[in-house]
N, C-alpha and C positions, 0 to 999 in steps of 0.2 A: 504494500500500500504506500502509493506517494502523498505527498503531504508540501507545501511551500517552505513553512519554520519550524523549528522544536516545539513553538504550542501547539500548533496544530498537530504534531507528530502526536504530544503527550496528552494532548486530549483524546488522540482515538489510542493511544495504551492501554487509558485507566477505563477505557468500554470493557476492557479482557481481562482485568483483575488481576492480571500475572506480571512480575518482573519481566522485565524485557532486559537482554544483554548484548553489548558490542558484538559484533561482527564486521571488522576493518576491510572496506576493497579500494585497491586506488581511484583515490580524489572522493569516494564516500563512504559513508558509515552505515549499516543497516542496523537496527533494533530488530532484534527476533523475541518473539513472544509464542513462548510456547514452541514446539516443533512445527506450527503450520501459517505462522503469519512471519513477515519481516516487513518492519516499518521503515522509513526512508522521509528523513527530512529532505528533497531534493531541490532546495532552493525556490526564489523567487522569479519568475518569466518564465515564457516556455522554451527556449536557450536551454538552459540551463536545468530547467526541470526535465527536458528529453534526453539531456547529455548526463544528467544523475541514472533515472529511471534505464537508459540505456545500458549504461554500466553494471548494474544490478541485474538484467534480465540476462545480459552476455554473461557475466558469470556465474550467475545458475546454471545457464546451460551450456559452458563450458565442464560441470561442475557435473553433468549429469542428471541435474533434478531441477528445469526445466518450469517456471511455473504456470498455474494454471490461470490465473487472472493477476491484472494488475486494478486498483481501485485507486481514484485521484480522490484526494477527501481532503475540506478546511474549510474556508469561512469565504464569502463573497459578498458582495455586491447586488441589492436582488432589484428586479425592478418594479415598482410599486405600480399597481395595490395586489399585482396575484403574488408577489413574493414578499410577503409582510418581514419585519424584524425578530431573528427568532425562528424562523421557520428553515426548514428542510428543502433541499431540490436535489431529484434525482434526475442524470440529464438522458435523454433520450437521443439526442445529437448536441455533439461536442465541437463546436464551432471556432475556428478562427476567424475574429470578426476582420481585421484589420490587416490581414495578410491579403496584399494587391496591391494595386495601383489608384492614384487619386488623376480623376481625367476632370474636362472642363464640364463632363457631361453629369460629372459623380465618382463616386468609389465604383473602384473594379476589382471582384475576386481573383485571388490567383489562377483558381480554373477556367476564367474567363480572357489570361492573357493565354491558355494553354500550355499551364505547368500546375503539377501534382495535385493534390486536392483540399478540402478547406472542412471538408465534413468527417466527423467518425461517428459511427452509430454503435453503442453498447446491446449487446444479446438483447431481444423485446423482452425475451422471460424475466430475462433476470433484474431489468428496472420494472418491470410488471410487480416480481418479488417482491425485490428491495422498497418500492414506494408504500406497498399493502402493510408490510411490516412496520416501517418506520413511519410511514405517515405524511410520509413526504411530498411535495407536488411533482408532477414530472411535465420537462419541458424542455428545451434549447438552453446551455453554458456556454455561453459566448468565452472566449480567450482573448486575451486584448493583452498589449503589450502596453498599451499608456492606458493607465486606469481613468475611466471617465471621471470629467470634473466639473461639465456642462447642462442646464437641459438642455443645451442647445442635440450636444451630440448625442445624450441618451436618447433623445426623443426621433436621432438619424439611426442609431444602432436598433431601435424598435420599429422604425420604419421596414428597415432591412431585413430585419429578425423578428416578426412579429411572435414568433413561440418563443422568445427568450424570457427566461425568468430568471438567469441571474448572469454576473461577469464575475469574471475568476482572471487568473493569469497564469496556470500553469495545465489544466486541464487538456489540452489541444497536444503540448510538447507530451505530455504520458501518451499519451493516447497514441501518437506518431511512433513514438520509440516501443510500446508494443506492440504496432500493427506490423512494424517491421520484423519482428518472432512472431508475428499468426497470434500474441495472445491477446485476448478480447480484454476489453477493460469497463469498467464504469466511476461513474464523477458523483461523487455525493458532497453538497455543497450545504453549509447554515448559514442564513444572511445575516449578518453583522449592520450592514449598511446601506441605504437606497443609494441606485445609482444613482449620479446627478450630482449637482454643484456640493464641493466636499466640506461636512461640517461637521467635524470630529466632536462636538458635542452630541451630535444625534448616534454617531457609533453605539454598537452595543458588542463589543468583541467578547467580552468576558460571558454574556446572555449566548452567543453563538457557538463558542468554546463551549460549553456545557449541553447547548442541542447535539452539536457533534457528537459527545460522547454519550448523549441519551441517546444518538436515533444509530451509533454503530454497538451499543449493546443490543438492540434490537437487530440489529443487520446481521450478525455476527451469526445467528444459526442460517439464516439465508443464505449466507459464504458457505455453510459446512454443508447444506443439503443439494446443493446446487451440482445438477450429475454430469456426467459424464456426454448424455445425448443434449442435456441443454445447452452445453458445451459445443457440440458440433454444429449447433443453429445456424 
């Protein structure tokens, strides 16, 4: 499980009630919990959260054991009023918003200069699961590399993305770095923050950090039951 910082890492730890212990691979640190999770603070942007998460997934399965999902989990940005403060999003399409080009006519996806692609979509089962259990809304995790600070732009990002219900910044780089091992991934996000002009009074980070690790105790038998065929989806 990817994660941006150590809160976010330690907030989906204490969902599993187990000490979690070093595991060193060059340039990152995994936290394993238990024999069947390894947690990974992989940094901030999707750079850097693709070039962590990628490092971890090569050497698993350099390692032989190989895994079977990656999961991007932390706090985001949600867009009001479907994604209240507080609340949960499991994403169904994991979105690089701002991967393109800016023309006179508007933004342009990168698939639309024809180069690689802009969307990942996680197993339907398994955010069908994951939302029943946890409670979460399911919708479009935008990835953005400049975190909005506008309505001007929130209100062009929802233009764009009308199924988006939240912005994150690392979700899109996991997502890239296990599509490139075939492994399937999902984004579970708690909103901290409305998108939109940034007013660090209105944050509720510490309210978010706490849904996180309310809605992956709950997620956490979803991961275990989750087979083999729903896997092949």
């Amino acid at each position: 499980m990817a994660t941006a910082v150590p809160a976010e890492r330690d907030a989906v730890a204490r969902a599993f009630g187990t000490q979690a212990h070093e595991v060193p691979l060059p340039g990152v640190t995994l936290h394993r919990v238990g024999d069947r999770y390894d947690l990974l603070a992989a940094g901030v942007g999707p750079a850097l959260a693709a070039a962590s998460t990628a490092t971890a997934l090569t050497a698993a399965a350099l390692h032989g054991t190989p895994y079977g999902l990656v999961v991007s989990a932390g706090i985001a940005g949600g867009f009001p009023p479907d994604a209240p403060l507080g609340s949960l999003v499991v994403a169904d399409t994991v979105t690089a918003a701002d991967l393109g080009a800016e023309t006179p006519d508007g933004f342009l996806p990168v698939t639309e200069l024809g180069f690689g692609t802009v969307h990942h979509r996680p197993p339907e089962s398994l955010v069908r699961e994951a939302a029943a259990a946890t409670g979460a809304r399911v919708g479009t995790v935008l990835t953005v590399s400049t975190v909005t600070g506008s309505a001007e732009r929130a209100a062009e990002l929802r233009a764009r993305h009308p199924h988006a219900l939240a912005e994150a910044m690392e979700g899109f780089g996991v997502a890239e770095a296990a599509a490139a091992h075939g492994t399937p991934v999902l984004e579970l996000r708690a909103v901290s923050n409305p998108v939109g002009p940034r007013d660090r009074a209105a944050w509720r980070i510490g309210d978010a950090l706490a849904a996180l690790t309310e809605g992956f105790g709950k997620l956490a038998p979803v991961l275990e039951s989750w087979t083999s065929h729903d896997r092949a989806e």
